[in-house]
N, C-alpha and C positions, 0 to 999 in steps of 0.2 A: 195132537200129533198130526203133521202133515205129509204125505210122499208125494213127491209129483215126477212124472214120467215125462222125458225129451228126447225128439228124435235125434237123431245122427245123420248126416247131408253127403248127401254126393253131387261134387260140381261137375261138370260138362262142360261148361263153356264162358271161357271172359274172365278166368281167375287173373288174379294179378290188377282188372284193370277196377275192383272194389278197393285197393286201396286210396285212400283218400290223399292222399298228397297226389296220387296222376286223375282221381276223375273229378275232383276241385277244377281241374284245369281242361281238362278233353274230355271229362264223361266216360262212364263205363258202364258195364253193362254183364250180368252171369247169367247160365241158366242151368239151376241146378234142384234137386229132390230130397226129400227126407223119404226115412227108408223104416221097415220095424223092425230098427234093432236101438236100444233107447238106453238115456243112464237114467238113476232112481236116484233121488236124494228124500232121507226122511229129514227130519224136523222137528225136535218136541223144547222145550224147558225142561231144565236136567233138574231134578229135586236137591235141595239144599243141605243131601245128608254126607256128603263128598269132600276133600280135602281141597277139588279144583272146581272151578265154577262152570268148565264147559270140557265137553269132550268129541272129540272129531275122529270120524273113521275115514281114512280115502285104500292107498297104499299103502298106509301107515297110519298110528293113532297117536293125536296129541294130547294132552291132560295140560289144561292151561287154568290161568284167572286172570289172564288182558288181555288187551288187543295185539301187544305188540309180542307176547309170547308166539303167538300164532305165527307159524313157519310158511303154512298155504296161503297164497300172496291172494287169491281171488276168495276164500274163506273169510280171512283178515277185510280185507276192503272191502265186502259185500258185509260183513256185519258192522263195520265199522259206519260204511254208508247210511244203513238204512236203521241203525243204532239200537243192536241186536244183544241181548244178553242173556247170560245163559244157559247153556246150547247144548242139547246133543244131537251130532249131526253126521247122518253116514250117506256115504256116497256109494252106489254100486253099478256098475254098468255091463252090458253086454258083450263091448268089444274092446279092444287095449286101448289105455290113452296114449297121446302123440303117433296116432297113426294114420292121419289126413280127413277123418270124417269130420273134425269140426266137433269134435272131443271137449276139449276144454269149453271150448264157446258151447254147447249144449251143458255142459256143468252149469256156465257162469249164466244161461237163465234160467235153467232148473232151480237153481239155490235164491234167485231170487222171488220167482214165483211164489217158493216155498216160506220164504220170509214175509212176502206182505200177507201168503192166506195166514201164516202164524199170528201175525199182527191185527188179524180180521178187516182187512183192506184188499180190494178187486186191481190189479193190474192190466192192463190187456196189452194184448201182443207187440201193436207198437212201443208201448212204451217198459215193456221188458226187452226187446231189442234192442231200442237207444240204451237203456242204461246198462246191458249189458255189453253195450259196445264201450260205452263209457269207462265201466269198472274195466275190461278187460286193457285197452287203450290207453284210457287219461289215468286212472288209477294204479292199475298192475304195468304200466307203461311196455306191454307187449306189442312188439309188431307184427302187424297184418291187416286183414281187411275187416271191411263188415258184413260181407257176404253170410258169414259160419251162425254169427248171433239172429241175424234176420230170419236167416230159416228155419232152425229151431226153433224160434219163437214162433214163426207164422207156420209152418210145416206146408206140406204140397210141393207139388210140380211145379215152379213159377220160375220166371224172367224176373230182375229184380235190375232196376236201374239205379244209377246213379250220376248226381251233377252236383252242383255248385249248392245246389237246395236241399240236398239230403239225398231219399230214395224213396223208390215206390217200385210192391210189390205187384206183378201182374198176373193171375194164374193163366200158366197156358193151356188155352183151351182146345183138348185131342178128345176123340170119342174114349169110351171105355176100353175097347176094345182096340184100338189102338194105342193107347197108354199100355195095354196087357199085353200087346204083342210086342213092345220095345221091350217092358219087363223080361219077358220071354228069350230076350236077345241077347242079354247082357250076363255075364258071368263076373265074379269077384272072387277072386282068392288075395289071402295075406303073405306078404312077403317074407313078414320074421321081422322086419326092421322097424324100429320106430325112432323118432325123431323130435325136436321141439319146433312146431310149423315158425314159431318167431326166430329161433335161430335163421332157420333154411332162407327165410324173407331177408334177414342182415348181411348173408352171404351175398343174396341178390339185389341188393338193394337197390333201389330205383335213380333213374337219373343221367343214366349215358344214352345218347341218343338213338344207338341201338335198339335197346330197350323199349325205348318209347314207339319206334316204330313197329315193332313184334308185337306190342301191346295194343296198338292201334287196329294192327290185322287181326289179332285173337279176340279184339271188340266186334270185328267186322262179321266173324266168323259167327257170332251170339243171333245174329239177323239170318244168315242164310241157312241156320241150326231150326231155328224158330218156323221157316218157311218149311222144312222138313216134314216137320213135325205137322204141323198145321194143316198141309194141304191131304186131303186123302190121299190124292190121283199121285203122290209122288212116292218115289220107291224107298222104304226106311232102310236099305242099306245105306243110304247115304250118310244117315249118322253116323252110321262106323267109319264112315271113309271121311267123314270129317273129323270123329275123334281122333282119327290116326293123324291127321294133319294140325289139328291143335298141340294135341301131345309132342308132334315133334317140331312144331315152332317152338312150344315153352321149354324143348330140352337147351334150346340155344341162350335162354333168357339167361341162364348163370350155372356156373359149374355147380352148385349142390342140388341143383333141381334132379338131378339121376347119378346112376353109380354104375360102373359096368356090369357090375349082378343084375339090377334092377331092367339094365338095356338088354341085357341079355335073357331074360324071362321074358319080357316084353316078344323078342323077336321071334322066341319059341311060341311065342303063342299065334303071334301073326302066320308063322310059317306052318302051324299046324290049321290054321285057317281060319281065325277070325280077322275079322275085315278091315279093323281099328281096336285102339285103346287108348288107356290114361293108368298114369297114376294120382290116385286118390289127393287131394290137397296142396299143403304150398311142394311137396319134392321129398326127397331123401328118404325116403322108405312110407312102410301100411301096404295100405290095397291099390292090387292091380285090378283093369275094369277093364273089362273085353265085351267090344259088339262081334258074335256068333251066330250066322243062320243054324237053327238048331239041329241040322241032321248034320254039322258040323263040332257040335258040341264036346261029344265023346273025346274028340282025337284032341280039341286043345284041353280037355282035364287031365287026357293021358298024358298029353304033353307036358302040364304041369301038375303032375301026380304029386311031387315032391312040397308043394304048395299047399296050403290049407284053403278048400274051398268052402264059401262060402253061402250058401241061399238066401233071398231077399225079397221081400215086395214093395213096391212104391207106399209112401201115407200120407196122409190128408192132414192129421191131427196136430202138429205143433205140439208145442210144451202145454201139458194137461197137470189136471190134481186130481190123484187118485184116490187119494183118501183125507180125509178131513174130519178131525173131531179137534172141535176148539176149546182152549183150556184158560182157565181161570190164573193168570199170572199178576201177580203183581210187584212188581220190579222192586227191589232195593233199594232203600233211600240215598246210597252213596252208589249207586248203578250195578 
């Protein structure tokens, strides 16, 4: 049996410009965190005493004996890829899926992780990132970026670029104590709304010249985010005053990116005094993210009492294996 634990990512800055049809061409660039709040996928070989040959738990359970029975598109093509049989496989996680943390994309390298330590083979980070960008991408033919699977996989506070050549991940380097005082700053509550981050991309989909320029300045923005952060001598409210400025560039980028529910918590929160925000992901509902100096704090939870708020800490850890005990399988002569 295998479980392996993935974090869940909150972006900041540069969304949009990971997708690879615009930073193929102009480069792009996010800077975004894993957090501890993580999904669990176990793993074992289901014994051969069953009418079905595998069984899956997510939001629902299936009872199959192929590939093609298999309804969960990233289940299906991650077993089919890595030529998995077998299976009992439960998913459980923290927080809702389709609600911008990068939900699915932390599933889709958890379940792989979890596949090659079944298989007794080591993966490492980058190359659970590529192929989960892959499976989710070229396989499950979902749109969006690469941003979600990199972080998960790699976990931390990090800049992550991108060009023509791939990506490379850079941890950004703040003292502890300033990385704790940002944590300190930021609030999350959930909306209620959840959403598929590929639909909300189709809505938006890239390519008017518009776009391209809002994507260019929200790339611009990933640099002067970074020098924030960086420099001691500079004042961290300025990330809030910049998240408020990304957030309402990217509300222009396409009408499903906000709802006027969404606009309107938002404004409650800024009016009750945080300084900036975002919402969580590609848009249309999940978690809202407020920068709060904290003797401010009180009046925006009051303010969105009605909201489930949520506590959090930054993590280091990426997609881990928590348990591991390996089993003696031997596959079926007709698979």
């Amino acid at each position: 049996m295998i479980i392996t634990k993935t974090p869940f990512r909150m972006s900041f800055f540069g969304g949009g410009t990971d997708i690879e049809e615009y930073f193929k061409k102009n480069k792009g660039a996010v800077i975004s965190t894993t957090f501890d709040k993580y999904c669990y996928v176990t793993v074992r070989h289901l014994p051969r005493f069953f009418e079905y040959s595998t069984h899956l738990t997510y939001s629902k359970m299936e009872y199959v004996n192929s590939y093609d029975e298999i309804e969960h598109p990233v289940i299906r093509e991650a077993m089919k890829m890595l030529d998995m049989h077998e299976l009992r496989v439960t998913y459980e996680s923290d927080l809702p899926a389709r609600s911008g943390l990068g939900t699915s994309s932390s599933f889709a390298v958890g379940i792989l992780n979890a596949f090659y330590a079944l298989k007794g083979k080591y993966a490492d980070k980058k190359r659970l990132a590529n192929e989960a960008i892959y499976l989710e991408r070229a396989l499950c033919r979902e749109t969006g970026g690469w941003q979600d699977q990199i972080a998960a996989s790699f976990g931390g506070f990090n800049r992550i670029n991108f060009d023509a050549d791939g990506y490379e991940v850079l941890p950004i380097i703040i003292s502890p104590e300033r990385k704790k005082q940002l944590n300190n700053h930021l609030l999350m509550f959930f909306t209620g709304f959840t959403r598929f981050s590929s639909d909300v991309q189709k809505a938006n989909a890239l390519g008017k010249e518009e776009k391209q320029a809002q994507l260019k300045e929200m790339y611009s923005l990933v640099d002067t985010a970074q020098q924030v952060l960086t420099d001691k001598d500079s004042d961290l409210d300025k990330f809030g005053l910049l998240l408020d400025h990304t957030w309402r560039l990217k509300r222009q980028a396409g009408t499903a990116v906000s709802t006027d529910s969404i606009n309107e918590l938002y404004e409650k929160g800024i009016k009750a005094g945080a300084l900036g925000g975002k919402l969580l992901g590609a848009g249309g509902g999940g978690f809202l993210i407020f920068y709060v100096r904290p003797e401010l704090q009180e009046s925006v939870r009051a303010a969105l009492q009605d909201l489930m708020y949520i506590p959090f800490e930054f993590e280091n850890g990426g997609t881990r294996i928590i348990h591991y005990s390996p089993e003696n399988y031997v596959p079926k002569e007709n698979g």
